[in-house]
N, C-alpha and C positions, 0 to 999 in steps of 0.2 A: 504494500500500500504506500504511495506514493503522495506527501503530506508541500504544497508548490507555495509561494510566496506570494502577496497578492500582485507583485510585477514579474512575476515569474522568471526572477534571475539566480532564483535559491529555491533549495527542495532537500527532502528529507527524506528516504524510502525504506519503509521496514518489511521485510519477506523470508521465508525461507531462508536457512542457512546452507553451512556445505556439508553439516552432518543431519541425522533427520532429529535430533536434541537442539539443535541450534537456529537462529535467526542470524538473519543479515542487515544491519544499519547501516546505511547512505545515504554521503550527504555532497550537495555541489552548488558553491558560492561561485557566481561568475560576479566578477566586480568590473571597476571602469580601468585598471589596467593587469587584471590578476583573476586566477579563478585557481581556486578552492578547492580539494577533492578531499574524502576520505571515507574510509569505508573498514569494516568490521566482518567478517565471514563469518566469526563465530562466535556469538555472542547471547549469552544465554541470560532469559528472563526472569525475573525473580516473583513478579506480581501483577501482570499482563490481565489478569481476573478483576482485580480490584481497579486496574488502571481504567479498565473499559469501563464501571459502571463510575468510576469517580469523571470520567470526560462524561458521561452522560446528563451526571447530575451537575456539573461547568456548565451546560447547554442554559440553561436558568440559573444559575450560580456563578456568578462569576468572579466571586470573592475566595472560591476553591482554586486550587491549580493541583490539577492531575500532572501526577510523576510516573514516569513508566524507569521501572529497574532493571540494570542490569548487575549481573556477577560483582563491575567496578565500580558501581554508583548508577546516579541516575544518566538517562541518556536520552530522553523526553521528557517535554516539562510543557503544557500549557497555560497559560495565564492574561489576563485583561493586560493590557497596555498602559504604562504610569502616566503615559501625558495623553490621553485620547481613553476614553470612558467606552467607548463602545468596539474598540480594535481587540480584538485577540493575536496576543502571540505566541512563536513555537519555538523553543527553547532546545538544540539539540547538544548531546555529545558524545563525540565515534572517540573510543578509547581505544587502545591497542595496547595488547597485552605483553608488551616487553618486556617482562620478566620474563621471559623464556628464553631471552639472553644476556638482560643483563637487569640484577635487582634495582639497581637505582637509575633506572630510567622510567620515563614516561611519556606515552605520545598521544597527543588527542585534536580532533577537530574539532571544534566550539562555535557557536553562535545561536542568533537568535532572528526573528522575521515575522512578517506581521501576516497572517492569513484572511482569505475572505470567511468568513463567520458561516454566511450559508453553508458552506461545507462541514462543518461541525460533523451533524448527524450523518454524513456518509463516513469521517473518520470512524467516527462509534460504532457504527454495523462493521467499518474493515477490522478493528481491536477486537468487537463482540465478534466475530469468527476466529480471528486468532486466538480469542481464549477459550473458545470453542473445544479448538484444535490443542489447547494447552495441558489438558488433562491426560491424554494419552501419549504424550510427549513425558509429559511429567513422571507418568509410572513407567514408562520405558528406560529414562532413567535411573529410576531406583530401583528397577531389576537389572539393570547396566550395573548399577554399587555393586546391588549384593552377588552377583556373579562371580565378582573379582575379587571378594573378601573368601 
């Protein structure tokens, strides 16, 4: 699901990962002399269940801000806009898990962009499928642990 900016020079895509336990985050800032990439293959969700019914209840609450988690922190973040009362915006960030070569490193792509609002409830049906899908992921998982124990 594919999350565009309202001048569509920034976007944010969350899908499928490259294991079937995982999801993929993408993100691409085209700026006025520079553009942006970054991206995550494997990145696993913590609360993707609560996150879809917290953007739902944003839809009429706008004083909430749904967090979607991942393993490193958050990595979505919805919330009202500080100077514009009626703007929502979308808060990403693609982490990269660099301890797998070196502990005190860290890599991440950051930012944030203002979306069109009617799109809300189509994010919420693409989340409410993805958490759908999250519970049979989730015990595939922890018959993945106990396998290996």
């Amino acid at each position: 699901m594919r999350i565009t900016s309202t001048d569509s020079k920034a976007w944010v895509e969350i899908t499928p990962g490259k294991s079937s336990l995982s999801f993929t985050i993408e993100c691409m800032v085209i700026g006025g002399e520079s553009t942006l990439h970054g991206k995550n293959a494997d990145l696993y969700l913590q609360n993707i269940e609560a996150f879809a019914t917290d953007l739902d209840k944003f839809i009429l609450d706008r004083n909430l801000r749904p967090q979607l988690n991942g393993v490193y922190g958050p990595c979505l973040e919805f919330y009202r806009s500080k100077t514009n009362a009626t703007a929502v915006m979308v808060r990403f960030i693609v982490v990269d898990d660099s301890s797998a070569y070196a502990e005190n490193v860290e890599f991440k792509t950051t930012g944030a962009f203002e979306i069109n609002a009617e799109f809300l409830n189509e994010y919420v049906s693409g989340f409410e499928e993805l958490a759908k899908a999250w519970p049979a992921l989730r015990d595939r998982l922890a018959a993945s642990a106990l396998s290996r124990e």
